[in-house]
C-alpha positions in Angstrom: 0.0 0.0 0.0 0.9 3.7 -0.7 2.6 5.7 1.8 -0.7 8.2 1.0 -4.4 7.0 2.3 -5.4 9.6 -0.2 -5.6 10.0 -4.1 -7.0 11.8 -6.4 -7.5 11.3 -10.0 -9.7 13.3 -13.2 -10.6 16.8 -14.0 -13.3 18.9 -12.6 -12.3 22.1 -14.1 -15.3 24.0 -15.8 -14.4 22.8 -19.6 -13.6 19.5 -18.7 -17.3 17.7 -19.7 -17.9 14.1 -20.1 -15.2 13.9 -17.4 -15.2 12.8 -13.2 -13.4 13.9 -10.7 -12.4 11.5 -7.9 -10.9 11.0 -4.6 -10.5 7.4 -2.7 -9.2 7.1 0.9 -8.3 3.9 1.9 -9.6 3.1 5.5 -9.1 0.4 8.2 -12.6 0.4 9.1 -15.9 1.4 8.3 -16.8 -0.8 4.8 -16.9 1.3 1.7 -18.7 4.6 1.8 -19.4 6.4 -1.5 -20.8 9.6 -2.1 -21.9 10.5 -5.4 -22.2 14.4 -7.0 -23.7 14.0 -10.5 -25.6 16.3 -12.6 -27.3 13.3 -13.9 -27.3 11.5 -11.0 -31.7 11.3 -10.5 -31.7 9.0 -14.3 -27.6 6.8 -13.6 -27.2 7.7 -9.7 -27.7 3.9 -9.3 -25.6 2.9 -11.7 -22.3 5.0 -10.9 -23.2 3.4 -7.7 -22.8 -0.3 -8.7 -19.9 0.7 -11.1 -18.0 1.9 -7.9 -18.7 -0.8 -5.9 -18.0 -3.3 -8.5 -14.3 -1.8 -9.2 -13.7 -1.5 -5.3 -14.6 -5.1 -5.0 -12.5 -6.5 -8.0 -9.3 -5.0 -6.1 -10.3 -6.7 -3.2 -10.8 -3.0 -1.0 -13.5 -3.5 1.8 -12.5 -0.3 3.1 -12.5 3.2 1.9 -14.0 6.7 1.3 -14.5 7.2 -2.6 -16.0 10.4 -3.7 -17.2 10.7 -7.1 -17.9 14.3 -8.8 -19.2 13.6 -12.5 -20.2 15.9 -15.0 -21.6 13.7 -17.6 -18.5 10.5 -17.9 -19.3 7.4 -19.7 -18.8 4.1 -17.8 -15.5 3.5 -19.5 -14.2 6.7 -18.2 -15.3 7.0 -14.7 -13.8 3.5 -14.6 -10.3 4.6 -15.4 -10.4 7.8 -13.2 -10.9 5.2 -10.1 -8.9 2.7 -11.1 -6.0 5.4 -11.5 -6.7 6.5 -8.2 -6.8 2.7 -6.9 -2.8 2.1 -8.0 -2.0 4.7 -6.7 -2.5 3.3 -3.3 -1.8 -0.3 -4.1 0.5 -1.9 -5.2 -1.4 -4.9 -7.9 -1.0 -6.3 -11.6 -5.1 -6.6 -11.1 -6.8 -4.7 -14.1 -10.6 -3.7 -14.4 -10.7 -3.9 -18.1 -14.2 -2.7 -20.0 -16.0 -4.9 -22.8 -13.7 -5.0 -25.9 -16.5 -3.7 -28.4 -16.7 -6.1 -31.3 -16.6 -3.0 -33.5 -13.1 -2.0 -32.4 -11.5 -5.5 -33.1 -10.7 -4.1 -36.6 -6.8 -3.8 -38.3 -5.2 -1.3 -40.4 -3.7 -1.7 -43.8 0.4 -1.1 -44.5 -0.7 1.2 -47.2 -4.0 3.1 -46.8 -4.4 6.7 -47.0 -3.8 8.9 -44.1 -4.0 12.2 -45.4 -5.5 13.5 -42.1 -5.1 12.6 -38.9 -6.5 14.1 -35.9 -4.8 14.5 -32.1 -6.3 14.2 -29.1 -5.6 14.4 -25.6 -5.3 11.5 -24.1 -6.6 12.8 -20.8 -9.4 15.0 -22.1 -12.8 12.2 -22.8 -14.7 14.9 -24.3 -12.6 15.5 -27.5 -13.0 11.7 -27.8 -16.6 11.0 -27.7 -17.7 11.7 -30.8 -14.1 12.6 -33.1 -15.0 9.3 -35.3 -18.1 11.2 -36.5 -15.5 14.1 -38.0 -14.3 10.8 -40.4 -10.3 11.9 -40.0 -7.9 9.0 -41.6 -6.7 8.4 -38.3 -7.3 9.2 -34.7 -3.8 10.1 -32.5 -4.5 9.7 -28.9 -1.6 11.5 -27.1 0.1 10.5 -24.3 3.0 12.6 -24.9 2.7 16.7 -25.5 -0.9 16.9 -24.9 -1.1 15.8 -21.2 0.3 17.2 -18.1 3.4 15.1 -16.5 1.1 15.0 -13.4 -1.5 13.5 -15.5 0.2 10.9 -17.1 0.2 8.0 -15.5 -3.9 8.3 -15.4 -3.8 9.0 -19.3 -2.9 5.7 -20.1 -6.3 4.2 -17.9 -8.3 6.3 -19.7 -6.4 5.8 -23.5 -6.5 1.7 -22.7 -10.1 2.0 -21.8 -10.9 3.9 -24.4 -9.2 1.8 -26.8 -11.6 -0.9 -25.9 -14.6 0.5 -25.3 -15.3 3.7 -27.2 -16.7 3.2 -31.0 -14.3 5.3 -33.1 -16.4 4.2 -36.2 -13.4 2.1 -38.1 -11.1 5.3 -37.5 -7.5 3.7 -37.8 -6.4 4.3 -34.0 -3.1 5.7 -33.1 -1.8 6.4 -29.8 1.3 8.5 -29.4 3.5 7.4 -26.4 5.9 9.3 -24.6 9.7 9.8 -25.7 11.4 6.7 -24.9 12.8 5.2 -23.1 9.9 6.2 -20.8 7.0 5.3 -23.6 8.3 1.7 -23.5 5.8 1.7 -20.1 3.2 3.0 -22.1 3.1 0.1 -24.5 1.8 -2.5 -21.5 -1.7 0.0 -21.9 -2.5 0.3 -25.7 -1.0 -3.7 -27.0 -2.9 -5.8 -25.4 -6.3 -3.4 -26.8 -6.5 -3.2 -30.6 -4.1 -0.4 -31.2 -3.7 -0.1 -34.6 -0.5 2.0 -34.9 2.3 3.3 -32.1 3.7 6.7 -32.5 7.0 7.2 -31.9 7.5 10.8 -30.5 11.5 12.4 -31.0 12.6 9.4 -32.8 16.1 9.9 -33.8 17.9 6.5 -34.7 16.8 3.0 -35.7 17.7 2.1 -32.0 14.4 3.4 -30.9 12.1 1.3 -33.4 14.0 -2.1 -32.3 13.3 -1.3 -28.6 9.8 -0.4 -29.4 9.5 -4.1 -31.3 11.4 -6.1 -28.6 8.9 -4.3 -26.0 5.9 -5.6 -28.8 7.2 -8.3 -29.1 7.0 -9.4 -25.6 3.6 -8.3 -25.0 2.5 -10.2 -27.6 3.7 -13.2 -26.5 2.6 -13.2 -23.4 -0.7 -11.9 -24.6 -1.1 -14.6 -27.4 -1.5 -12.1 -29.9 -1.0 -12.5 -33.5 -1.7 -9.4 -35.6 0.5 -6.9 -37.1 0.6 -3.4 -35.0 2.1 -0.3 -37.3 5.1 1.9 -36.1 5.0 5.8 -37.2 8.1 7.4 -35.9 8.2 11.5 -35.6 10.9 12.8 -36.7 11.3 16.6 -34.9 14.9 17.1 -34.7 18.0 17.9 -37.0 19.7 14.7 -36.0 16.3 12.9 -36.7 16.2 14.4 -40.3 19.6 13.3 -40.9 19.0 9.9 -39.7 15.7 9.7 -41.1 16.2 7.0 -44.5 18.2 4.6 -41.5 14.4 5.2 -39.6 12.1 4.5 -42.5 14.6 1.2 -42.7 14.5 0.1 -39.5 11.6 -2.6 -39.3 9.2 -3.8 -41.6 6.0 -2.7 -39.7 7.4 1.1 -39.8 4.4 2.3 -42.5 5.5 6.6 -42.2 7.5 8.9 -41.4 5.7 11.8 -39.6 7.8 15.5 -39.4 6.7 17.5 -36.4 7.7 21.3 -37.0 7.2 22.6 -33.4 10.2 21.0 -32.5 12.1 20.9 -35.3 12.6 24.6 -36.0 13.5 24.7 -31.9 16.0 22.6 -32.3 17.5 24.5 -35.1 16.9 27.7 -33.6 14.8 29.4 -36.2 10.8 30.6 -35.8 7.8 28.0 -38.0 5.9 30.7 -40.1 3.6 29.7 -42.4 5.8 29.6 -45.5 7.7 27.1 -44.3 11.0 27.7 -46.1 12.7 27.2 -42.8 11.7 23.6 -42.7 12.3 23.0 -46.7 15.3 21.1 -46.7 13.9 18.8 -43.4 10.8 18.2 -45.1 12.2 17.2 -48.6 14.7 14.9 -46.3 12.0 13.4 -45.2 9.8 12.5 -48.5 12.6 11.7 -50.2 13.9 8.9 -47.6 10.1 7.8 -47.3 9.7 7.3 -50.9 12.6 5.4 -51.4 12.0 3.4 -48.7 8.2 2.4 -50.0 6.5 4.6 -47.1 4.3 7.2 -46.8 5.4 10.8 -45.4 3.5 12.4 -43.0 3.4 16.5 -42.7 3.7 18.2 -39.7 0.5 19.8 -38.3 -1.0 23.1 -38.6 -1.1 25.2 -35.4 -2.8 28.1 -36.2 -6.2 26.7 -36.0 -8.3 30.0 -36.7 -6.7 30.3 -40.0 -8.2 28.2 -42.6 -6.8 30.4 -45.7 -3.0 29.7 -44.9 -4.1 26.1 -44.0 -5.0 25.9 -47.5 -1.7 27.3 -49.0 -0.6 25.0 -46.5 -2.0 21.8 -47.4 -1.6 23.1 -51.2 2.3 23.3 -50.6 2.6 19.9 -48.5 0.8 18.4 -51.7 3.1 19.5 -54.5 6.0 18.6 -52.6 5.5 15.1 -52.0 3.2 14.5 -48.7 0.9 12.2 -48.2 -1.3 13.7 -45.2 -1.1 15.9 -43.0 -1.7 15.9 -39.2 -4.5 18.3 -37.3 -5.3 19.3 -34.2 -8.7 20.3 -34.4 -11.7 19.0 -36.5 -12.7 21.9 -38.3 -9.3 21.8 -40.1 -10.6 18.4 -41.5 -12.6 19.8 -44.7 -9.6 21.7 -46.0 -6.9 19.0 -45.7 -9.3 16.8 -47.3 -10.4 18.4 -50.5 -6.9 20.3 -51.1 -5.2 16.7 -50.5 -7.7 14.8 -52.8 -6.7 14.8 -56.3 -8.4 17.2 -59.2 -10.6 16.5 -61.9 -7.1 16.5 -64.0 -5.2 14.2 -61.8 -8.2 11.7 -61.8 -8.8 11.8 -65.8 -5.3 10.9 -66.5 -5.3 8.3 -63.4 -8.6 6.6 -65.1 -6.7 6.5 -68.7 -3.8 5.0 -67.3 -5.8 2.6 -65.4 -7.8 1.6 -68.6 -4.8 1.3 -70.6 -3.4 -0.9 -68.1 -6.3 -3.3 -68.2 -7.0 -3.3 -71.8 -3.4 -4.2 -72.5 -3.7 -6.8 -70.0 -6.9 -8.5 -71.3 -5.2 -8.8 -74.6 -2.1 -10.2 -73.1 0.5 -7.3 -74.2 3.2 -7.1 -72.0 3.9 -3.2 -73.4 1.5 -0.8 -71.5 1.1 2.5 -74.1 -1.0 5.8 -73.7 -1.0 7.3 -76.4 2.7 7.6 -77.6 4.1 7.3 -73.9 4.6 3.9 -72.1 3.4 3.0 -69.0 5.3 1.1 -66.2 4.1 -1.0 -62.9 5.2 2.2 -60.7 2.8 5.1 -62.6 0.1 1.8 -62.6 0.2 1.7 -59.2 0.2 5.6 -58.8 -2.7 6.0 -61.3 -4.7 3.4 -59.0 -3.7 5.1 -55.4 -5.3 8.2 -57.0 -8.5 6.7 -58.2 -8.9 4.7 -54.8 -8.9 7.9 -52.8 -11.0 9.9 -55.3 -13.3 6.9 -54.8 -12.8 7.1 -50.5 -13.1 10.9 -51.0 -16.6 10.4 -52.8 -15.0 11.8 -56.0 -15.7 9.2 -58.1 -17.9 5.9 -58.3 -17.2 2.9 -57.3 -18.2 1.5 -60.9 -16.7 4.1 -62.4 -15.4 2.3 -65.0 -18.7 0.6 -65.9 -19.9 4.2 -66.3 -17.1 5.6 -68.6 -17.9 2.6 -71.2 -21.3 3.5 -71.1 -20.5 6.7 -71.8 -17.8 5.5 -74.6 -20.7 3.3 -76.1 -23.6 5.9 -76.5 -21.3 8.4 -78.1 
C-alpha cells in the first residue's frame, strides 16, 4: 500500500465535460462509503453506484471513502479515473478492463491513405466522444505533448479504456506514447487493446524502433496475440532528419514517417511561419527517404487553427512537394486538408486512362503498357490506381466508375 491514504484522479475544471473527478481514501474500518455528485445522477445515480462498488470489489478493497464528482463520464471513463486513483494506493497487476466492443476488433492496412489525422488528448474524454463522427484517416490519442506530466500515468487508464470501449467508427487508432525510453511503459496499456498504430515521438535512430518491437514483441507473447501493429516514428529534430532513411529502414512494420515542425525549428533555432521555407530542406529529407524506402510521409501539423486560408496554402504546398497527409489538431481543419489533399478533376482523368490502358493491354495479353505515344510502367500503374482509390474514399468518383465511362464510350 501507498505511503498516501489519499488519491485523487480526473478533471473537474469547468471545460472539462464528459469527465469525473475523484478522490479514494483507503480506510481500516468502516466498509466502503461512496458519495456521489452528478448532474445526472436522479436518471444513472444507481448505476455509478454499482460501477464503484464493483471496481472497489474487484481489487479486493473493503475499506474506503471514494468520492465521485461527475459531470456527464461514460462508464469507461469513470472507470479509469478510479482505477488510476486505486494504484495509486496499491500496489497490484489486477486490471478492471471494460468490454472490448466487437466494433473496435478491426486492423489497419500497411498502405491506406492517411491524409489527415487528428490528435487528441489522451486525458481530455470529451474531445473523444464523438471525433469518429469528424471521419479523420486516423485518430492520434496523445500521451505525450498533450497531457500534463502530473496527469500521465492516469492517461494511459483512460487511452486503454478507451481503446476498448469507445466506437471510433473504423477510425485507424493511433496512440502516441511518450519519448522513450519512458513510452516503452506505455506500451503495457495500448498492445494488449487493438491499437492499430504506435507513434514514436523524437525518434532519432533506428535504436528506438527495435526497442519499441522487442517491447511488442514481448507483450504479444505473453498476450497470445498475433496481428500486425504499425510503427510511425516522428521525426522533430535535426539529427532525426539526418538519420531519417536509416528510420524508415529500420523494421518492416514502420508504414510513415511523420515531421513534427514545433520541434524541429527549436532545435535549429529558427521561428515556424507559415511559409515554411525554414523547414524546406527537413521536409524534402524526409519525402525523399520515405519514398525510397516504399512509405508514406506524414506532414507536420497546422497550429494556427483560426486560420483556414494559410491552412490551404498550406495543405496546397505539402501536396506538390510530396506529402501524403497531413496531421490536425482540431476537426474543423478536417474539410480543408481533405479536399486540397484529394486529387483534381485532372489528376483523376489521367489516373482513369492509365488505369484503362493498363487493363486493356492486360486483357489482350501485351506485355507493353502505351497511352498514347508514352509507355506506362508497374510504378505510374500503381500511382494511377492510389489516386483513383482515394477519389473513390473521397466520394469523387464511383465505385463503378469504369462501368460508367464505357457507357458513356458506347452511347457516343
Amino acid at each position: 500500500m501507498n505511503s498516501h491514504t489519499i488519491e485523487t484522479a480526473g478533471n473537474k475544471g469547468e471545460k472539462d465535460r464528459s469527465d469525473c473527478f475523484v478522490s479514494l481514501e483507503l480506510t481500516s474500518s468502516g466498509g466502503r462509503i461512496i458519495e456521489i455528485t452528478s448532474k445526472v445522477g436522479a436518471l444513472y445515480g444507481d448505476a455509478i453506484l454499482e460501477l464503484a462498488k464493483d471496481i472497489l470489489s474487484h481489487f479486493g478493497i473493503e475499506h474506503a471513502h471514494l468520492i465521485i464528482e461527475d459531470k456527464g463520464a461514460l462508464p469507461f471513463v469513470m472507470a479509469a479515473r478510479i482505477e488510476a486513483a486505486i494504484h495509486q494506493l496499491l500496489d497490484t497487476s489486477k486490471e478492471y478492463l471494460p468490454e472490448m466492443l466487437p466494433e473496435n476488433l478491426y486492423a489497419t492496412a500497411r498502405d491506406q491513405h492517411r491524409i489527415s489525422r487528428l490528435y487528441l488528448p489522451g486525458n481530455t474524454p470529451g474531445l473523444m466522444i464523438n471525433a469518429g463522427l469528424h471521419a479523420p484517416h486516423a485518430i492520434i490519442l496523445d500521451l505525450e505533448d498533450a497531457v500534463a506530466v502530473h496527469k500521465k500515468a492516469e492517461a494511459r487508464y483512460l487511452v486503454r479504456n478507451a481503446l476498448r470501449h469507445l466506437d471510433f467508427k473504423g477510425v485507424e487508432r493511433m496512440v502516441r506514447i511518450n519519448q522513450i525510453p519512458a513510452g516503452l511503459d506505455d506500451l503495457d496499456y495500448i498492445i494488449p487493446h487493438n491499437v492499430n498504430v504506435v507513434v514514436i515521438p523524437k525518434c532519432e535512430n533506428a535504436e528506438q524502433i527495435h526497442a519499441v518491437n522487442s517491447r511488442i514483441s514481448s507483450l504479444q507473447h505473453s498476450h497470445n496475440l498475433e496481428r500486425k501493429i504499425w510503427l510511425l516514428p516522428i521525426i522533430e529534430s535535426a539529427s532525426g532528419i539526418i538519420r531519417c532513411f536509416e528510420i524508415a529502414l529500420a523494421a518492416d512494420n514502420v508504414i510513415a514517417l511523420a515531421i513534427g515542425l514545433e520541434d524541429y525549428t527549436a532545435d535549429i533555432g529558427v521561428q515556424r511561419t507559415n511559409e515554411g521555407t525554414e523547414s524546406l530542406f527537413a521536409r524534402c529529407q524526409l519525402i525523399n527517404a520515405c519514398k525510397a524506402a516504399g512509405i508514406q510521409a506524414l506532414d507536420s501539423v497546422f497550429s494556427d487553427v483560426g486560420d483556414l486560408d494559410a491552412l490551404r496554402t498550406y495543405v496546397m504546398q505539402s501536396k506538390s512537394i510530396g506529402f501524403d497527409g497531413i496531421g490536425c489538431i482540431h476537426p474543423r481543419q478536417l474539410k480543408t486538408i481533405h479536399r486540397y489533399f484529394a486529387p483534381d478533376d485532372t489528376e483523376i482523368e489521367k489516373a482513369k486512362r492509365i488505369a484503362i490502358a493498363f487493363t486493356r493491354a492486360t486483357e489482350q495479353g501485351l506485355g507493353v503498357v502505351s497511352l498514347g505515344t508514352k509507355m506506362i510502367d508497374a510504378p505510374i500503374v500503381k500511382r494511377a490506381q492510389r489516386t483513383i482509390d482515394l477519389a473513390i474514399s473521397l466520394g469523387l468518383l464511383q465505385h463503378d466508375w469504369k462501368s460508367t465511362d464505357q457507357m458513356k464510350t458506347s452511347e457516343s
